[in-house]
C-alpha positions as CSV (number, residue, x, y, z in Angstrom):
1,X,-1.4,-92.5,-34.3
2,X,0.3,-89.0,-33.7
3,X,3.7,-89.4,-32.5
4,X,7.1,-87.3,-32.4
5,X,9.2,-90.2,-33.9
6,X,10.2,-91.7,-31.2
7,X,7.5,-94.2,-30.8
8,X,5.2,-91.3,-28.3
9,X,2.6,-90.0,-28.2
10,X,1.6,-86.1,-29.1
11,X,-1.5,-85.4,-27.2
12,X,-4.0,-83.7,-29.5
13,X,-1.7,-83.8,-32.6
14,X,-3.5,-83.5,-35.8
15,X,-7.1,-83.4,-34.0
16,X,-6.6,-87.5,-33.5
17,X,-7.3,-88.9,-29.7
18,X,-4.5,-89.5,-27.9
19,X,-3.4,-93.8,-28.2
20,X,-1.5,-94.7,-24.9
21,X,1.4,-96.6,-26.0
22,X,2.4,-99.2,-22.6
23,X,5.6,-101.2,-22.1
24,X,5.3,-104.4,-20.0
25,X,8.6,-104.7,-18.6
26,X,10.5,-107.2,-16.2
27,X,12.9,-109.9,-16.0
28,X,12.5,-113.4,-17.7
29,X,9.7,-115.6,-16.1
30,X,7.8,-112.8,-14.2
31,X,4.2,-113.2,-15.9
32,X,4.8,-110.5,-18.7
33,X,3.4,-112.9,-21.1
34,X,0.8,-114.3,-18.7
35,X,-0.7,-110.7,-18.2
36,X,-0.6,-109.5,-21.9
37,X,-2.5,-112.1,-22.5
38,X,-4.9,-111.3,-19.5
39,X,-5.2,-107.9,-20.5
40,X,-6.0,-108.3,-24.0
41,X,-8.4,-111.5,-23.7
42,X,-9.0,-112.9,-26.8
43,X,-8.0,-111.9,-30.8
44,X,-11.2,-110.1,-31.2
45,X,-9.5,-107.2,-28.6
46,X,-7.1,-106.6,-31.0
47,X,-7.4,-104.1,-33.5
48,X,-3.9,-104.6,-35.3
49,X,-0.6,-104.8,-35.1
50,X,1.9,-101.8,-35.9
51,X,5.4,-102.8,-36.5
52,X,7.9,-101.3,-34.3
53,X,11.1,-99.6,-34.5
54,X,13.3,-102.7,-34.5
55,X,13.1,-104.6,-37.0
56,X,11.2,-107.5,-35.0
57,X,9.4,-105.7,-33.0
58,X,5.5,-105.6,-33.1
59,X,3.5,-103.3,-31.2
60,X,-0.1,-104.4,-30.8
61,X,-3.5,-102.0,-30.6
62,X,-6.3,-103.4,-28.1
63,X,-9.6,-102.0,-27.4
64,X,-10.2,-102.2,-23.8
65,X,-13.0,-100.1,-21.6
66,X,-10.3,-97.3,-20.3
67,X,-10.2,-96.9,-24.6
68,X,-7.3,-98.1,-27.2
69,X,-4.2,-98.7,-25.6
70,X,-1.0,-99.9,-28.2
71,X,1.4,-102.3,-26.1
72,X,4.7,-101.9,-27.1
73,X,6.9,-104.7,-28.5
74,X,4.6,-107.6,-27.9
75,X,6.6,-110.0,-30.2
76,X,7.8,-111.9,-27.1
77,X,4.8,-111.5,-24.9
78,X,2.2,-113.2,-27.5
79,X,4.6,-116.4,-27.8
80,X,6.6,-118.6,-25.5
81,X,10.1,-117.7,-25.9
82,X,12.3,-120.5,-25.4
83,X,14.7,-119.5,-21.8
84,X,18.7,-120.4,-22.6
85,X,21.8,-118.5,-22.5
86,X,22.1,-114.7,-22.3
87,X,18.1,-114.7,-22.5
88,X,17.9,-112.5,-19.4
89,X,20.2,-109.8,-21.2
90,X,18.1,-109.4,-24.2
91,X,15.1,-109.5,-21.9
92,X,16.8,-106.6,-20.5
93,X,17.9,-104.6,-23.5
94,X,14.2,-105.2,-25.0
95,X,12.9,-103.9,-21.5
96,X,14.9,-100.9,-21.9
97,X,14.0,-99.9,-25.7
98,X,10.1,-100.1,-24.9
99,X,10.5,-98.1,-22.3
100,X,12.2,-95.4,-24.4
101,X,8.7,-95.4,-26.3
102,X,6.4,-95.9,-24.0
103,X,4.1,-93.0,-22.5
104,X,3.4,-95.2,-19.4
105,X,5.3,-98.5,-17.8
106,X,4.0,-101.3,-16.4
107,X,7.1,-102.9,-14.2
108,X,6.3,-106.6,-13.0
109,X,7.8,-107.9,-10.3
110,X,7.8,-111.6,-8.9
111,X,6.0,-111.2,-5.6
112,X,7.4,-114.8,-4.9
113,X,11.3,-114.2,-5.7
114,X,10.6,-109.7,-4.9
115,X,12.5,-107.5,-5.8
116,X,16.2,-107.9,-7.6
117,X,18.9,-105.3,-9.2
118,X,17.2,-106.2,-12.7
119,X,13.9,-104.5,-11.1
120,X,16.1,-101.6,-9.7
121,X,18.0,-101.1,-12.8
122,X,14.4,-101.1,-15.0
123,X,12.9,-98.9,-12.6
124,X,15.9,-96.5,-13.4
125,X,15.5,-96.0,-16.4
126,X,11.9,-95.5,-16.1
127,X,12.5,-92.4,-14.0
128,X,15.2,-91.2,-15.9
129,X,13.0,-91.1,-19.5
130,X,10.7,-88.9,-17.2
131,X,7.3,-92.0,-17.9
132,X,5.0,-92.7,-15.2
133,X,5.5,-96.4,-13.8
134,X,2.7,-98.9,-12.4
135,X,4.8,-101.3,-10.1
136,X,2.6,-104.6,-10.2
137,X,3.3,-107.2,-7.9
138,X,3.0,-110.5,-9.1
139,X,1.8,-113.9,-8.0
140,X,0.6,-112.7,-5.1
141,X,-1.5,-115.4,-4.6
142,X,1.3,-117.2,-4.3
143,X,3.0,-115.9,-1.5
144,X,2.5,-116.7,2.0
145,X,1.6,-113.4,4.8
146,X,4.9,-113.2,5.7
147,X,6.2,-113.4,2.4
148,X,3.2,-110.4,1.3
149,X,4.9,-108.2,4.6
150,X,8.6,-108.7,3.1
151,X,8.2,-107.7,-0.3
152,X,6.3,-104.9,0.7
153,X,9.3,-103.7,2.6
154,X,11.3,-104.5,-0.7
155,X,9.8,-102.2,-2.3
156,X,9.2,-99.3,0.2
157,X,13.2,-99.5,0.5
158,X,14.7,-101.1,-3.1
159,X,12.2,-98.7,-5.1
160,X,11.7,-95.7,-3.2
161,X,12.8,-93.4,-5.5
162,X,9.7,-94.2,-7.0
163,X,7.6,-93.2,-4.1
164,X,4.5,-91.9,-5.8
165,X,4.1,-94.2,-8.5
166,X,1.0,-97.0,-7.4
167,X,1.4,-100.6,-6.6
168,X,-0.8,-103.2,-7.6
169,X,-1.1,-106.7,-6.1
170,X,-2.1,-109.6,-8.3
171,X,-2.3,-112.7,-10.1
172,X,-1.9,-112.7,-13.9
173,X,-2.4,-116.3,-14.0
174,X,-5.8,-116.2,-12.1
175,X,-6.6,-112.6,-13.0
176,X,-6.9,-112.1,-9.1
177,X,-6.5,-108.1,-9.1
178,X,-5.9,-107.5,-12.8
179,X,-9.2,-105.5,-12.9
180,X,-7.7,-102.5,-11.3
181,X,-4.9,-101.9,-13.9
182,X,-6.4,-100.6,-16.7
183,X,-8.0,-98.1,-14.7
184,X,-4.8,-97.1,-12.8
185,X,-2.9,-96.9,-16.0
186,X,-5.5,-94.2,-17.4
187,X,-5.1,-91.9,-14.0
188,X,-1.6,-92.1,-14.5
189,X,-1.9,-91.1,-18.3
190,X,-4.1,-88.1,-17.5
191,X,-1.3,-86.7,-14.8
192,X,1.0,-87.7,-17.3
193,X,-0.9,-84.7,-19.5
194,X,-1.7,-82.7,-16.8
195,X,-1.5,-78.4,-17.1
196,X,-1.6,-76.2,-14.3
197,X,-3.1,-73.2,-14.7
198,X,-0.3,-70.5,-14.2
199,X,-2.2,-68.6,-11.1
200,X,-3.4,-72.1,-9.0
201,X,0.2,-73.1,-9.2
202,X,1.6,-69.7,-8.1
203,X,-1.1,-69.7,-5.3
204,X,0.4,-73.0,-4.2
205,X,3.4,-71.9,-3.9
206,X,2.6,-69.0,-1.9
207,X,0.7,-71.8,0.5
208,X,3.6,-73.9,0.5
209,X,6.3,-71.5,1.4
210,X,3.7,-69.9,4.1
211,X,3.5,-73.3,5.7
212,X,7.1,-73.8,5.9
213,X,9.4,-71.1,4.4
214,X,13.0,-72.0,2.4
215,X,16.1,-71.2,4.8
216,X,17.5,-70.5,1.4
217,X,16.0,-68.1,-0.7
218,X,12.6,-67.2,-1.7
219,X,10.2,-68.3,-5.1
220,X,9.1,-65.4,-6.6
221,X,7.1,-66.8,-9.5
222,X,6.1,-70.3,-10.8
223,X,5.1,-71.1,-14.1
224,X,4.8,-75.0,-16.1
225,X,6.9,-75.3,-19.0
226,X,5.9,-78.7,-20.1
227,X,4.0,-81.9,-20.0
228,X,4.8,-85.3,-20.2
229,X,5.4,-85.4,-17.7
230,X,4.5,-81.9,-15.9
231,X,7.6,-79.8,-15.8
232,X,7.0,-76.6,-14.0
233,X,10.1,-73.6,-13.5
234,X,10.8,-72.0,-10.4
235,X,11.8,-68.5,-10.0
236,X,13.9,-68.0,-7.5
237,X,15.8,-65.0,-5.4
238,X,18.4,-68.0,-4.7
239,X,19.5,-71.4,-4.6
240,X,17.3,-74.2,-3.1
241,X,18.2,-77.0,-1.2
242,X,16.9,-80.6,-2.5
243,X,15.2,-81.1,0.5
244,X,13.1,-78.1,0.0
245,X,12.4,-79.4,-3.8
246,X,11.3,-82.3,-1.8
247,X,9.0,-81.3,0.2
248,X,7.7,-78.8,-2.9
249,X,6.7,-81.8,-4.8
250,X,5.0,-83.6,-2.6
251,X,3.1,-80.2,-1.5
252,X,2.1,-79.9,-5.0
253,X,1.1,-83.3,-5.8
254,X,-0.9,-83.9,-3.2
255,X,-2.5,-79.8,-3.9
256,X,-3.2,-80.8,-7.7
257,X,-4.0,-84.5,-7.4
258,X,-0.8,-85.6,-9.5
259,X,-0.7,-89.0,-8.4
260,X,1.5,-91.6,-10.4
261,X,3.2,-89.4,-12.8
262,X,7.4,-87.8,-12.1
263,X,6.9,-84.3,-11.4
264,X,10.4,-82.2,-12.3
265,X,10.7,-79.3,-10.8
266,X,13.5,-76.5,-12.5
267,X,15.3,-73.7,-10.5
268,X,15.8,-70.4,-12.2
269,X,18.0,-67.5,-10.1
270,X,17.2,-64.2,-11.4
271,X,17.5,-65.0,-15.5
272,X,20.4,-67.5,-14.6
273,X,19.3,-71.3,-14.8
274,X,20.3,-73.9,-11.6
């Protein structure tokens, strides 16, 4: 598998096909366990197991329909791990070095209990490292209507810095809903990868600044730097307000079909970088 050294992916590198490497994060007791085994079915799914960067950590490579996909750190997902002292902090700091090398993160949430600082705190860090995030609500079978209505709220207002990244409801256990994640991790991959062509995404912007001008200053050119996720530089005749950047991402998400992947948007003044 092609990778930078940091456990990533390069798409492309080398002529190989891209392997999408997924962390399964959460607090202790959430159904990581329950869904890796879901997910991956039996022992004939797996192709092998790669050993991480830690020195006990095993990544594993599954064949599913949506292609190979490696899940990271599995070591404590394919075994009951014994629950005692301090075992929600090294659930945590696990958590946090998977998603460091993941290309997409699956963040599991007990529908039943909803959502805590731990979830907040994961869902950080999943922003910050820039990695598309599938928030999966589980045991949802479990929870009564009124139960359904206030996690639902839980997230719209605990996790809405994450505002375009899908939510799935389901049941690891029964495998109520598990159907549609595969499938949602492999949109989220591609927008991951997405390029805009230079002259759609300038013609966007003209659209967007027709339909509602900055009181600020004016973008004069557009242009993506980067992928992984899409990175795109604005030219600008002067500074623009946040809320403006806003309201530019969501106009361009919704113009190039972007859909669960961060989209960071850069400011450039005239040669001088904002």
């Amino acid at each position: 598998v092609a990778g930078d050294g940091s456990g990533r992916n390069i798409p492309g590198s080398a002529g190989r096909p891209e392997i999408a490497a997924v962390a399964i994060v959460g607090r202790p007791n959430v159904g990581k366990s329950t869904l890796f085994n879901r997910l991956v079915g039996d022992d004939r799914s797996v192709v092998h197991d790669v050993a991480g960067t830690t020195r006990d950590a095993i990544d594993t490579l599954v064949e599913t329909e949506e292609g190979p996909v490696r899940f990271i750190d599995t070591a404590g997902l394919r075994r009951k791990s014994r629950i005692g002292s301090g075992s929600e902090y090294y659930s945590l700091v696990r958590s946090l070095s998977a998603i460091d090398r993941a290309d997409v993160a699956l963040l599991l949430v007990d529908a039943v209990e909803g959502v805590t600082h731990q979830e907040q705190r994961l869902a950080e860090r999943v922003d910050a490292a820039g990695s598309p995030i599938v928030i999966v609500l589980n045991k949802w079978d479990a929870c009564s209507t009124e139960r359904r209505l206030a996690v639902a709220a839980e997230v719209e207002d605990r996790l809405a810095f994450l505002d375009y990244a899908p939510v799935l409801r389901m049941s690891a256990l029964s495998g109520f809903g598990v159907q549609r994640l595969l499938p949602t991790l492999r949109t989220a991959i591609d927008a991951y990868h997405q390029r805009i062509p230079t002259g759609q995404l300038n013609e966007a912007v003209k659209a967007a600044q027709s339909s509602h001008p900055s009181p600020t200053a004016r973008i004069l050119y557009a242009v993506q730097g980067a992928i992984d996720p899409p990175t795109i530089t604005l030219f600008a005749s002067g500074r623009l307000h946040s809320s403006y950047l806003r309201y530019l991402e969501h106009f361009l998400r919704e113009r190039f079909a972007l859909g669960p992947t961060p989209l960071k948007l850069r400011v450039r003044l005239r040669g001088k970088q904002s």
